[in-house]
N, C-alpha and C positions, 0 to 999 in steps of 0.2 A: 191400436197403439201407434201405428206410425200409416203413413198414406204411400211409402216409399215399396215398392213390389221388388226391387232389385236386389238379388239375392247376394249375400256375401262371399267373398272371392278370397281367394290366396292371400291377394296382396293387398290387402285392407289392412293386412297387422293382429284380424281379430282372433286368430289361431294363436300367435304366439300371446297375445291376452288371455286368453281362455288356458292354455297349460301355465303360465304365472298364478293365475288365482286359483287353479288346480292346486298346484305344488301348496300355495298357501293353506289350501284347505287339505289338506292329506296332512299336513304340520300340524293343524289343529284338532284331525281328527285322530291322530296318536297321543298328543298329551291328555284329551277328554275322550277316548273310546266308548265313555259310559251314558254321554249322552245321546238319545233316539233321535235327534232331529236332522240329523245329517241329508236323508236321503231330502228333505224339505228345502234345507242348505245350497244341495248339488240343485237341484231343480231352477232354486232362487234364483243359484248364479248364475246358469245357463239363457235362465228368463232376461236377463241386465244384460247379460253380455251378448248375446245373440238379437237386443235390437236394433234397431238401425240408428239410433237418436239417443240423445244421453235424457236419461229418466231422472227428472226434477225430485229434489225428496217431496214436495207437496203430494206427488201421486204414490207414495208410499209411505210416507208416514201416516199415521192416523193426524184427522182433522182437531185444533185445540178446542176447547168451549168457547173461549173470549180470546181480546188480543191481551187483556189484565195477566189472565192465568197465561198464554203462551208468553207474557214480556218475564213473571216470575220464572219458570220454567228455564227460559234461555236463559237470565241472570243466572241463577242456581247453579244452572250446565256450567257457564263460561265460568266460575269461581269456581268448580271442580278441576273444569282441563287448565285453568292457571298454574295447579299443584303437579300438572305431565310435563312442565316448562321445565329450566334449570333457573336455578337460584341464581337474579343475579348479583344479589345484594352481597358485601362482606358477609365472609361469616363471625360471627360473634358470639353465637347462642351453642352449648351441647345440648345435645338430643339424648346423650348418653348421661350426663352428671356434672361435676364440677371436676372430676379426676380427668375426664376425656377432651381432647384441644374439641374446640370450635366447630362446626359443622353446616349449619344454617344461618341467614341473615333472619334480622327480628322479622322483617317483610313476609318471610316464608312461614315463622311462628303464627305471626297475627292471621296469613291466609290459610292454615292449618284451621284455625276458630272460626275465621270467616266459610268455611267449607264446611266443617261439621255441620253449622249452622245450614246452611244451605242444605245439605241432608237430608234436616229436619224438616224443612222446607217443602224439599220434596216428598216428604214422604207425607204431609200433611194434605197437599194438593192432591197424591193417587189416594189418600183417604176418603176426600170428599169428590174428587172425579171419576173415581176406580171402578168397578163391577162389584155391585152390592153381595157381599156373603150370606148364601139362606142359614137361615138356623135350622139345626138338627132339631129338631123333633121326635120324642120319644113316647112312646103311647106307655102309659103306666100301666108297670106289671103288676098282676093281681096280688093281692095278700096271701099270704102264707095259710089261711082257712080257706079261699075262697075257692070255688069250684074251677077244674083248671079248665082255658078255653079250649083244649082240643077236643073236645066234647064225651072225654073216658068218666063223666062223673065223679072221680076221685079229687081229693083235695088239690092243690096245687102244689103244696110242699111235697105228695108223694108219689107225685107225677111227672112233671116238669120244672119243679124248685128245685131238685135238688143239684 
C-alpha cells in the first residue's frame, strides 16, 4: 500500500482523526444498532486512516465495465446530489397544494423528474451489470398415489403428504 516505513506519531494529527470518525461512527451505530456490519466499518476505518497516503477511490471502488456505463452512472449520481443542494431559484411551486404559500422553485420540480428518472437509470444499468440471481429450483414432489421417496413403501399422501 504505501513504500513509507515511518510510523505515525503524536503529532501527525492522526489521533485526533481517528477519534472524529470515531465519534462519527458510534452516532451511526445508535441510530442503526441493527445492522451487523459495524465491526467491518471499524476495521475499514481504521484501514483509511491509519495509512500513510490518501487512498484514491480508484483503489476502492469496484472497476466500471466501459467509460459509456461509468459517464451514465456519474451523470445519474450528479442529478441525485443536485437535490442535497439548496434551492436557489424563487420559490413559486407548493409541494403541499394550492392552500400552502410557495416552497420550491420550478428548477427544483423539473430536477425532482430529472432524478427519479435517473433512478430508473440506475437501476437498469445494476440490472444488466449486477450479479446474476440463480433460480430456485425445486425438484417436483411426488403425487399424492405415488410411492413415498423415503423408502417406507407407503403411499406418499400417508406418509409424508400429509
Amino acid at each position: 500500500m504505501t513504500d513509507s516505513t515511518t510510523p505515525i506519531t503524536a503529532d501527525d494529527g492522526a489521533h485526533d482523526y481517528i477519534e472524529e470518525l470515531e465519534d462519527l461512527l458510534d452516532a451511526a451505530r445508535e441510530q442503526l444498532a441493527e445492522l451487523p456490519q459495524w465491526e467491518f466499518c471499524d476495521g475499514f476505518l481504521a484501514a483509511l486512516v491509519c495509512t500513510r497516503r490518501a487512498i484514491p477511490a480508484d483503489e476502492w471502488e469496484p472497476p466500471r465495465k466501459d467509460a459509456e456505463t461509468a459517464g451514465l452512472i456519474e451523470d445519474a449520481l450528479a442529478i441525485v446530489n443536485e437535490l442535497t443542494e439548496d434551492d436557489a431559484g424563487p420559490y413559486t411551486i407548493s409541494g403541499m397544494g394550492d392552500d400552502f404559500p410557495p416552497g420550491m422553485s420550478e428548477d427544483r420540480l423539473d430536477l425532482f423528474g430529472e432524478a427519479i428518472w435517473a433512478c430508473y437509470d440506475l437501476r437498469a444499468l445494476w440490472k444488466s451489470i449486477g450479479p446474476r440471481v440463480l433460480q430456485v429450483r425445486r425438484a417436483p414432489e411426488p403425487g399424492r398415489n405415488d410411492a413415498c421417496p423415503c423408502g417406507s413403501g407407503k403411499k406418499y399422501k400417508q406418509c409424508h403428504g400429509r
